[in-house]
C-alpha positions, 0 to 999 in steps of 0.5 A: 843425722841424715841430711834434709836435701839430699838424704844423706847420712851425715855428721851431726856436728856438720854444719853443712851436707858434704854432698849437696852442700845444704846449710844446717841450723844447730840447736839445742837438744831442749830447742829441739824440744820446744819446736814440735811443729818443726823438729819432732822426729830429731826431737825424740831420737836425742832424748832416748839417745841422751836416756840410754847413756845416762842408764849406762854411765849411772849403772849400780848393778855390780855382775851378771848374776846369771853369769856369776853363779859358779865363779869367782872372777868379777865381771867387768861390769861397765865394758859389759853393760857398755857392749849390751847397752851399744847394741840396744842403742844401735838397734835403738839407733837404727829403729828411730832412723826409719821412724825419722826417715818416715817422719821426715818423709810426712813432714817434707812432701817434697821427700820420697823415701828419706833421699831427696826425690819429689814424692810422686803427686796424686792427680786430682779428678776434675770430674766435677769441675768439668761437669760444672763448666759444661753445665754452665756453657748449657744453661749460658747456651739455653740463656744465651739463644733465647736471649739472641732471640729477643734481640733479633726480634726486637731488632726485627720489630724495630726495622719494619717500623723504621721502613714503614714510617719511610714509606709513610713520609715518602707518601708524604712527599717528606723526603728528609723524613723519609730518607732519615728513616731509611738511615735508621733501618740501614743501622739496624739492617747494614747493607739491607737492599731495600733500606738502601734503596729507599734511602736512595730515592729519598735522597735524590727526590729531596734534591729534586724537590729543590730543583723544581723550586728554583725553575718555579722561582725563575722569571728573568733568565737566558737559555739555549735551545737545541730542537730536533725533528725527523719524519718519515715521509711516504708520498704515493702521489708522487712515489716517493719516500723520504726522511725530513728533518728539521733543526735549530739552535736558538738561543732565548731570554725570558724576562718579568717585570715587577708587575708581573708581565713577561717578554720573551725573545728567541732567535735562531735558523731553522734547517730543513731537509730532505733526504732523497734528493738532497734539497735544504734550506736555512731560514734565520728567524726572530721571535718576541713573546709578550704575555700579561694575564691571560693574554698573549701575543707572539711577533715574529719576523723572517726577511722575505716576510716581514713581521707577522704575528699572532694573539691569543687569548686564555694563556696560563698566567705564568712568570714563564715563557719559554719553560711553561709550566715545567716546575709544577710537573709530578717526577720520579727518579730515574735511576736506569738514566742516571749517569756519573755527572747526573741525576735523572728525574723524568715525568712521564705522560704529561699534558703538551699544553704544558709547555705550550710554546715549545708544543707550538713552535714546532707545526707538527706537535701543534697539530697533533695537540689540537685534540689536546689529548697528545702527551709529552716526556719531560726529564730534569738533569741534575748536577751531582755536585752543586743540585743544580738543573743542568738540562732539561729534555722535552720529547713526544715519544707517543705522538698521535700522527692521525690528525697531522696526516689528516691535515698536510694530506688535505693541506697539499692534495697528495697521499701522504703518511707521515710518520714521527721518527723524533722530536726533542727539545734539549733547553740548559740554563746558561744564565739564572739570573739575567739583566738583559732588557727586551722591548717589542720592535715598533714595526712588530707592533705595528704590523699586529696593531691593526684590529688588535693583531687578532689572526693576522698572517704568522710570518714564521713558520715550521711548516714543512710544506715547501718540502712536502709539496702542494699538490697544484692546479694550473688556472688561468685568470685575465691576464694572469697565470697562477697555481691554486693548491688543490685542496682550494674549492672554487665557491664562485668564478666569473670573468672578472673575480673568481673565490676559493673557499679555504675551510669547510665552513667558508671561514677562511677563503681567498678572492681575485678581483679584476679591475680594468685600467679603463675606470681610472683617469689616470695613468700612474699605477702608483695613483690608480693603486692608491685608489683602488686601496682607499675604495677596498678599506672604507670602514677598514683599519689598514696598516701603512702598504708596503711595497713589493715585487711581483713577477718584475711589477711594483706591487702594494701589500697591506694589512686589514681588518673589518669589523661588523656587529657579529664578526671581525675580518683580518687578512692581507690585500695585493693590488698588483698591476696586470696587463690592462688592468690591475688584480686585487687578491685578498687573504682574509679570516675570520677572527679566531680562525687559525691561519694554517693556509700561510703557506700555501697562500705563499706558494700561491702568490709565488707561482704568479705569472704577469 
């Protein structure tokens, strides 16, 4: 038998292949037969094996005829059908050895002609199953795009709705909507410039919005205040030109009660100079505020002057002094301005008489603004940290200078032009909540009680005269010698008084009066004085005279007002003693006339001569 491994020929009693060493299963020759699944080819080959044998051994023909005929001597009949029949069994032997070999060959794929070597495998054509898949990456292509498709639409769809309710609660002044949709088309559109953008700006005006809450809130709070000025000064007069400035640092509290009425206080030095001839002057100030309803008065008090002060009426009714109307102001974001520390929020344009007191503390913007057209910057400083207004910066970038060069050229009788250079605020909160307690001084009071404090003269000032210049004229009266601005007009002048007119309409003016020592009885100043003060203010209110110095000679200064069916005067009163006799110099206003001449009275009174 051959073996099924290797292909061998073997023994077919072995119970194993000598050469591979393959195990073989010894059956029966009828076992054989009952397994044709397994054993058909062995099978066959025993039974023919087994028929021929018997055939032989059971053999009943006695000779060969056809060798007999002819002779006598018998046949060995068995060696000869033995030797016939082995031949017949050897071809017989050999034929089912080929058709066991090629059965065994269909029967063990893993055979290649009967010896043990794998048949050579027929390749498979995947014609089809390629085909199928690049049928299915084309249909899945097809579906796929257009299903990319509709989902970049509708993604698409979903972004320009996001955007445009943005823009629709931006519009709103719906920040936190805004900034919500803005988030939402950022999800859709990651990194999309103007989602991002949008939700940036949303996000920054939710936090102005809280900001400018809280500065409405305010009423009883400290700040400190930097204010800077610098002009431009050309003065063909006197062929020169110049820079002026001007700075302070104050430092403020605003304070409202429970009834609703608020008081200011402000204090600091003012310092001027000028930078050609290298002249500067400090002047320490104070200032108190008091305003209830629309009604507001303003005290303030240098040493050289005293107390001075001014009312005014129509104020806004705010809880608010020093900021004004700063809170309600419309801002952007300024993001060019933006800096690490800080978000930047500026409005732009913005009416000057909305923060009326810092408008009015500098002379320059409160002349400028008289027309009330002139506008202001206003930028809020924003700490990113904890939202808070960290400073505000109050500017006039665009001051109209046309009426303050009217003014100081008419004001000091020279060739000005004066341009602006600079003028700023810089205002920080440094207490939000102040316990401070603030009351008028009485002598504030006093000094502004006489006809209600309408118009009285303003004793601090930011004028820039001393520096600008009077242009002065040289006059002569009895026994005195003296400089009158030359923009006074001289309305009357006789031997004993002379009246200069201040203004066009005679509203303001200044009278000299001279009186002879001859008249009175006594010889004491003091007594002569004290009469001639009792003869001017019949029918007046005066405020207690104060005592005064006057080139070397005790003098007397007091405040008046007069009242008569149609008009009110509010002024101030010298009566100085000169030579044989004594000069009574009076400064008086109409009732709502503002006080812009102070200084040059000052300048007046400064330049006498006894």
């Amino acid at each position: 038998m051959y073996c099924g491994k290797c292909g061998k020929i073997v023994s077919d009693t072995a119970k194993f292949c000598p050469y591979c060493g393959e195990v073989f299963s010894q059956k029966s020759a009828a076992e054989n037969g009952t397994n044709a699944d397994t054993g058909a080819n062995h099978s066959g080959y025993n039974a023919y094996q087994a028929q021929n044998t018997n055939s032989i051994q059971n053999s009943s023909v006695p000779q060969n005829t056809n060798s007999a005929q002819g002779s006598t001597t018998p046949l060995n009949t068995n060696g000869a059908q033995n030797s016939y029949y082995g031949q017949n069994s050897y071809q017989a032997q050999n034929m089912y050895q080929n058709q066991y070999n090629q059965s065994y060959q269909q029967y063990n794929p893993q055979m290649q002609n009967g010896y043990g070597q794998q048949a050579p495998k027929k390749k498979k054509s995947h014609k089809g199953l390629v085909f199928g898949l690049v049928a299915a990456v084309v249909l899945l292509g097809v579906g796929g795009a257009g299903g990319y498709k509709y989902l970049e639409m509708t993604h698409e769809e979903d972004y320009k709705k996001a955007i445009e309710a943005a823009k629709e609660a931006y519009d709103a002044k719906d920040y936190e909507k805004a900034a919500e949709s803005y988030q939402s088309a950022l999800d859709i559109k990651e990194g999309d410039e103007v989602a991002k953008e949008g939700f940036d700006l949303a996000s920054a005006m939710m936090k102005i919005d809280s900001a400018t809450a809280r500065l409405a809130g305010l009423s009883s709070y400290d700040a400190s205040i930097n204010y800077e000025l610098s002009l431009t000064v050309d003065d063909t007069t006197n062929a020169r030109s110049y820079n002026l400035t001007q700075s302070s640092e104050m430092t403020a509290t605003n304070i409202t009660d429970e009834n609703g009425n608020t008081i200011a206080y402000v204090t600091g030095d003012l310092f001027t100079s000028a930078d050609d001839d290298g002249s500067e002057s400090n002047q320490t100030y104070e200032m108190y505020v008091t305003r209830s309803g629309s009604v507001e008065t303003s005290y303030s008090y240098t040493e050289s002057t005293g107390w001075g002060g001014e009312l005014t009426t129509g104020a806004e009714d705010e809880a608010t002094v020093i900021l004004g109307d700063i809170a309600s102001l419309s801002y952007s974001y300024d993001k060019d301005n933006e800096s690490e520390d800080y978000y930047v929020f500026t409005a732009t344009g913005v009416n000057a008489k909305e923060c009326s007191f810092l408008t009015n503390f500098c002379s320059i913007t409160d002349k400028a603004t008289d027309a009330g057209t002139q506008k202001m910057d206003v930028s809020l400083y924003l700490d990113k940290e904890n939202g808070k207004v960290s400073k505000i910066v109050v500017s006039y970038p665009d001051l109209s200078m046309a009426d303050v060069n009217s003014y100081y050229c008419t004001y000091s009788g020279k060739s000005l032009s004066i341009s602006m250079d600079k003028i700023q605020y810089t205002i920080s909160i440094t207490e939000w909540e102040s316990d401070a307690s603030l009351s008028v001084p009485s002598d504030a009071v006093d000094a502004l009680s006489v006809g209600g404090g309408l118009q009285t003269a303003v004793a601090f000032s930011t004028e820039p005269t001393e520096y600008l210049g009077v242009n002065m004229s040289d006059v002569t009266f009895q026994d005195a010698s003296f400089q009158v601005p030359s923009s006074w007009v001289k309305y009357a002048s006789t031997s004993v008084e002379q009246e200069y007119l201040l203004n066009s309409d005679g509203t303001a003016r200044v009278s000299l009066l001279y009186i002879d020592k001859s008249n009175f009885s006594s010889k004491s100043d003091s007594k002569n004085m004290d009469l001639i003060l009792d003869s001017l203010t019949s029918g007046a209110e005066v405020t207690d005279p104060s005592d005064v110095t006057i080139d070397g000679e005790d003098a007397l200064r007091f405040g008046v007002t007069a009242s008569s069916d149609d008009v009110s005067l509010n002024g101030v009163i010298y009566v100085i003693p000169c030579g044989d006799g004594y000069m009574v110099v009076e400064y008086l206003m109409y009732s709502g006339v503002d006080n812009i001449w102070q200084s040059q009275f000052n300048a007046f009174i400064g330049s006498i001569t006894l």
